[in-house]
N, C-alpha and C positions, 0 to 999 in steps of 0.2 A: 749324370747327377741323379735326382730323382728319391736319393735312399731318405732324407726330412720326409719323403712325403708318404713312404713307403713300410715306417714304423707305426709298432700301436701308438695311442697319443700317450700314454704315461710313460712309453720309452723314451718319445720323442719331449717330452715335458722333463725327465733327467739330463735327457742330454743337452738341454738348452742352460745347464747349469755353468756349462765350457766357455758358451759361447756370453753370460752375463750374470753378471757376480749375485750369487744367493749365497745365504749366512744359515742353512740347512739342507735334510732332505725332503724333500717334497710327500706331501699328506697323500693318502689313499681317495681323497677325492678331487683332487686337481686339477683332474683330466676326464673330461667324460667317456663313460665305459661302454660298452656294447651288449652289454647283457649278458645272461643266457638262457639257453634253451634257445626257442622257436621268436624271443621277442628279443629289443633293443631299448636302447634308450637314444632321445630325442627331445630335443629342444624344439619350443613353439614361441610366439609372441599373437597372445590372443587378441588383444588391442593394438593397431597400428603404430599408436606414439607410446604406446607403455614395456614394460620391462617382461622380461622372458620368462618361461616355465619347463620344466622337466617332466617328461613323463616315459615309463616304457611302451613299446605297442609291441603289433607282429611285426616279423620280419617280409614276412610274403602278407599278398593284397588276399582279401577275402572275394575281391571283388570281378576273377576270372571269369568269365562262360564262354561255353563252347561257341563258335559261331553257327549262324546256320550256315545250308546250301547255298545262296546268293553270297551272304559275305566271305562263302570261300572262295567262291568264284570272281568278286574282289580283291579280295588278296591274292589270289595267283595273278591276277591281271596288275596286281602294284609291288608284284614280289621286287622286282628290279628296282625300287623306289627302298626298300625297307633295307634298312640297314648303309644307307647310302651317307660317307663322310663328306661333310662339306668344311674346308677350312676358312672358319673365318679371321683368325689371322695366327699367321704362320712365320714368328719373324727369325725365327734359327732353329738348328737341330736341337730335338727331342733331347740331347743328351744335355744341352745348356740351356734348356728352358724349363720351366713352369705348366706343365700342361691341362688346363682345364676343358673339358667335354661336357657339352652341352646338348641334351636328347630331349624329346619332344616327347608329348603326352597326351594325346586326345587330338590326334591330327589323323585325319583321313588322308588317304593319297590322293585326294583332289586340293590337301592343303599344307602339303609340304612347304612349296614357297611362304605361305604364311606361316608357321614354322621356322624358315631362317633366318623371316623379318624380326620374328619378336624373340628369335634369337640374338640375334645384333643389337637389338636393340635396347635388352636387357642385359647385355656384354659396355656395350657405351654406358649405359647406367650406372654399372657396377666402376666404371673407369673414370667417371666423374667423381669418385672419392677418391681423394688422396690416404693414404701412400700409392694406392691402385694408380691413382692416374700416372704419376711423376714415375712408375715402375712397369707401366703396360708393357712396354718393351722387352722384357722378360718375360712373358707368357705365350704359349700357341693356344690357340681355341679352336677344338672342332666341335663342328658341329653335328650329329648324328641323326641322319632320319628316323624315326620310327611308326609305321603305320600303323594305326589304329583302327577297328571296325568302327568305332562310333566319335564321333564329333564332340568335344566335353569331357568333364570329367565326374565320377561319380561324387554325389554329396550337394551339384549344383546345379540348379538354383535351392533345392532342398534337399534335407536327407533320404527321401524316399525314392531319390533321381538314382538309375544304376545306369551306367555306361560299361560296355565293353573296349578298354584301351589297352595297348603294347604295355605299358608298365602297371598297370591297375592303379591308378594316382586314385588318394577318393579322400575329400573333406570327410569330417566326423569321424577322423583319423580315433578309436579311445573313447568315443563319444565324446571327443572336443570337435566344436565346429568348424574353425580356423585351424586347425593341422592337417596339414596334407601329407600322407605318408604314401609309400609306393613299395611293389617287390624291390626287394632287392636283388633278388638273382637275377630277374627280368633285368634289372638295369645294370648288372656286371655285363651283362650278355649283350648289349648294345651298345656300354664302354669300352667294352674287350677289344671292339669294331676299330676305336681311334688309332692310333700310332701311335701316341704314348696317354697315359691318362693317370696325374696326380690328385685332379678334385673332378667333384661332378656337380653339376648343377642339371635338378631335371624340370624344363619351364612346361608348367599344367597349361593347357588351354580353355582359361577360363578367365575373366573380370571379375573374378570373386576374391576379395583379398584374404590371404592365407599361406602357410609354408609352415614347413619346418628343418631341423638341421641333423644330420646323423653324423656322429665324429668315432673316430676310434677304430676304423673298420678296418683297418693297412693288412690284418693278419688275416682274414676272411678274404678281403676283397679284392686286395692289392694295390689302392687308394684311400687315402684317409678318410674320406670326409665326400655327401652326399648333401646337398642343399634343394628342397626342393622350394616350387613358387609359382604364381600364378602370371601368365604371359601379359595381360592387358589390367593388371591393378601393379601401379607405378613404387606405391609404400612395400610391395613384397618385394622389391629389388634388395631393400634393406638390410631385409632376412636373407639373403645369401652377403653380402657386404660381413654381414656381422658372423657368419657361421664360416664362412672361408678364413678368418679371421681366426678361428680356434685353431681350424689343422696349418696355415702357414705362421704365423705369428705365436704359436702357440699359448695366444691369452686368456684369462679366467674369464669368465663372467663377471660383471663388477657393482649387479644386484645381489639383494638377500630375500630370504623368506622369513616372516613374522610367523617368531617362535621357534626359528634355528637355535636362536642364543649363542653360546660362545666356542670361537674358533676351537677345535678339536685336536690341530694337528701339530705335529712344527712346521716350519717358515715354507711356504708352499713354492715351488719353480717356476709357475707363473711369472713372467715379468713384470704383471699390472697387479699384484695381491702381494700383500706384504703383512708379517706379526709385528712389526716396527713400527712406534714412529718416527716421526720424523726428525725429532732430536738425535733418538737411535740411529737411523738410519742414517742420517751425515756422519754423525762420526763412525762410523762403522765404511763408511763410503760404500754400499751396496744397492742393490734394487734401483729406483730412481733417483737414488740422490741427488744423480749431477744436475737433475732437472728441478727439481725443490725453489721452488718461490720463481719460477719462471711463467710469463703468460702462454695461459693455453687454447690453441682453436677452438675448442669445444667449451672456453668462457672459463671465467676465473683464473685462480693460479694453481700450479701444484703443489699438492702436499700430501697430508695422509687423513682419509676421510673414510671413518668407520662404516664395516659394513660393506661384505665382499665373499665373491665366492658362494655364494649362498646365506653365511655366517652372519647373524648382527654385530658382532662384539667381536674383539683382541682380532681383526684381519679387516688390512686397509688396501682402500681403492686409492691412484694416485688424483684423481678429480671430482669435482660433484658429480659430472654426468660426462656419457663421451656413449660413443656409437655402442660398445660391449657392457653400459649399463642399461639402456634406453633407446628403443627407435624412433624416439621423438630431436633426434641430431642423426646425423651422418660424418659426422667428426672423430675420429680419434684424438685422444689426449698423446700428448707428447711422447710418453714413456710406451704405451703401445703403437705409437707409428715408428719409435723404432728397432721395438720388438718385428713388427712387421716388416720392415727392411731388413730385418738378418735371416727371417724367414724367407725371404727373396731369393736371397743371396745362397740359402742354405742349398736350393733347389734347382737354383740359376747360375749362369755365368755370363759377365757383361762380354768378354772377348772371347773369340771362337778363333782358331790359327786356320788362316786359310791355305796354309803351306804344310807339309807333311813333317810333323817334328820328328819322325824316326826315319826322316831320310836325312844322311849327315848333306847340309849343303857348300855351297863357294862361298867365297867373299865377295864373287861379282853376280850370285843370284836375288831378287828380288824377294824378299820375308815380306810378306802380309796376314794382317786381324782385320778379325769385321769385329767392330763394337754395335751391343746392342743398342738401338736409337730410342732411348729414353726420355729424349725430349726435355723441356726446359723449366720443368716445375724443380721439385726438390733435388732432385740427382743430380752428381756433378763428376760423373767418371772422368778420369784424370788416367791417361796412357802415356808411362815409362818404357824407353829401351835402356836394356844393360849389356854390357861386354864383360863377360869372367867376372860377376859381381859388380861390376863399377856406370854406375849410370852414363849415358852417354845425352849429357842436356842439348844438343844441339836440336836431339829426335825428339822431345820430352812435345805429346800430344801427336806425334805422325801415325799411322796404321801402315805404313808400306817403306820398308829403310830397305839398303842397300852393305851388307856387314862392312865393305870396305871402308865405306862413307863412315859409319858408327866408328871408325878406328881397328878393325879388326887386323891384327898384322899379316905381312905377307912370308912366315917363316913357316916350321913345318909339324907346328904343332896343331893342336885341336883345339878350339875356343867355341865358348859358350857363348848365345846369343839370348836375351829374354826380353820377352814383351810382358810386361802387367800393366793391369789397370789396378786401380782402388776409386771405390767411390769417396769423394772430399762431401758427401753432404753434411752439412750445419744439425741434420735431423739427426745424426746419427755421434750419441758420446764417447759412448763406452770404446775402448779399444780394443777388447775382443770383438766387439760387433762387426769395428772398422777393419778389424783382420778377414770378416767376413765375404766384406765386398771386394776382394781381389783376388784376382785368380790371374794366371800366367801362363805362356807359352816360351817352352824352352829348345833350341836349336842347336846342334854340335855342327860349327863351321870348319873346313878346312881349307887349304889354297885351293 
């Protein structure tokens, strides 16, 4: 799988038009871009409970220096430490998961361990929000060492602090104080490391709250999307909650800025930003309709609430507030958790065939799937066998059948054997979406 995550984001923001119904083509600002030249663009959230901001930086840190004599002689002595993958959780092949890389910033090689604490620990965090929690089981997380000559990061406790780190992480990112930006080639070059790598997340070692979000990189970098964050301030977990959230869910922002004035585009692909209202929008049946006057996690009901995108006016958010308007919730609104589920799904697969589909097998061999262990929040994977098309309910939820058992005959022809799942979750309306979440394994049986 892997290719959702492996597009610029305005390709991947088109093609999400397949996967849920829009009544246009999507605007030239949609989808955040990557700049050019030597800088980027990146999202920040300067206030911990307030609403996010845009800005470009550099692409590489200003903040390299040579080391000296002693701290080389450190690093050759932590060489075998640098670059070192640790999986913290590893629940199937690369090719059916999700795979998020997590690399360290201001860690000495006396503090790696501390390093893969506040790596897990900001991993458990991020999985305490739902859709993340109910869908952990689709994702692998490594985690990557990277040594650092100095302890910290630049920018903290003040601006005048320089530290020498593996990725040059440094607050006063632009001269914002709260943006932490980082190389980015340094940090391809330590993702490169993992086994597969669709997002990154780079945790600074610092208690300084601050972060920021880089999207759009798929064509430079081979990964969408870079989130960075501070290891021991608990509100920057959020800032990656809400920036993983752009490259898998492909959702807008669902703040504005005073004095954008009026939407510019036509109907944008975003699943959470809409030119409709909501009268529009029902009869039209598009965007969130089906969710329209439903209660939502994130408080109140849905509907279409001006003001989105950046935009004041003619482009609507489907809620007052929800995690991609404000970090003052951790909630997603309805209509983006289950944008976020087909973003899952797009990257993911729930069943992996533990048996060779391109070896024809018997009637009397054993077929098995591992499903991913999802666990008991919103998902509700549901596993079908079929024989030549025709369900076989006896099997309907097993992982391990036997084709004779399914009915397979014993004459001398060649029959087809399928395992799918689909997720049955209540989160999820649309039926593209729900096409989303199945996928199959197909076997040619003979006597």
């Amino acid at each position: 799988m892997h290719t959702g995550m492996r597009r610029t984001a305005v390709a991947t923001a088109l093609a999400l038009s397949a996967a849920l119904p829009a009544t246009g083509v999507a605007g030239a600002a949609d989808a955040p871009t990557t700049g050019t030249g030597s800088h980027v663009d990146v999202e920040y959230f300067p206030d911990p409970d307030g609403e996010g901001a845009r800005t470009s930086v550099p692409a590489t840190s200003p903040h390299a220096q040579p080391a000296t004599a002693a701290q080389q002689r450190t690093a050759t002595a932590a060489a075998s430490a640098d670059g070192e993958v640790v999986p913290l959780a590893e629940t199937g092949p690369t090719a059916d998961r999700l795979d998020v890389t997590i690399i360290g910033d201001g860690y000495t090689a006396d503090e790696q361990d501390d390093f893969l604490e506040d790596a897990r620990t900001k991993w458990d965090e991020v999985t305490d929000i739902d859709p993340y929690k109910s869908y952990e089981g689709l994702f692998n997380v490594w985690a990557v060492k990277a040594v650092s000559q100095d302890s910290g990061v630049t920018g903290d406790p003040g601006q005048d602090v320089v530290k020498n780190t593996a990725l040059g992480s440094y607050f006063w990112c632009s001269s914002t104080e709260r943006l932490i930006c980082v190389d980015l080639d340094k940090t391809k070059t330590y993702a490169d490391k993992a086994p597969a790598t669709d997002l990154v997340i780079v945790v600074s070692n610092s208690a300084k709250y601050g972060g920021a979000g880089y999207s759009g990189l798929a064509a430079d970098y081979g990964y969408d999307g870079v989130s960075t964050i501070s290891s021991d301030n608990d509100r920057s977990t959020l800032i990656a909650a809400h920036e993983m959230a752009h490259s898998i869910g492909l959702l807008a922002d669902e703040y504005q800025y005073a004095g954008y004035g009026d939407y510019p585009y036509s109907e944008p692909a975003s699943p959470n930003a809409s030119t409709l209202t909501a009268d529009r929008m029902a009869a039209q049946r598009t965007k969130w309709a089906s969710w329209l006057g439903e209660t939502d996690p994130s408080g109140g009901v849905v509907g279409t609430f001006e003001g989105a995108d950046y935009y004041e006016y003619g482009v609507y958010r489907p809620t007052e507030n929800s995690i991609m308007r404000s970090l003052n919730t951790d909630r997603f609104n309805l209509p983006g958790r289950e944008a976020m589920i087909a973003g899952f799904y797009r990257s993911a697969n729930a069943l992996t065939p533990l048996v060779d589909t391109s070896v024809t097998a018997s009637r009397h061999a054993r077929l098995s799937v591992e499903l991913a262990d999802l666990g008991t929040g919103l998902s509700r994977p549901q596993v079908r066998w079929y024989v030549d098309g025709r369900e076989a309910r006896q099997a309907r939820g097993r992982t391990s059948v036997v084709p004779a058992a399914l009915g397979v005959p014993s004459d001398r022809r060649t029959h087809k054997v399928t395992a799918k799942v689909t997720d049955t979750t209540s989160a999820v309306r649309s039926p593209a979406v729900r096409d989303l979440t199945s996928n199959s394994a197909t076997w040619t049986v003979k006597r």
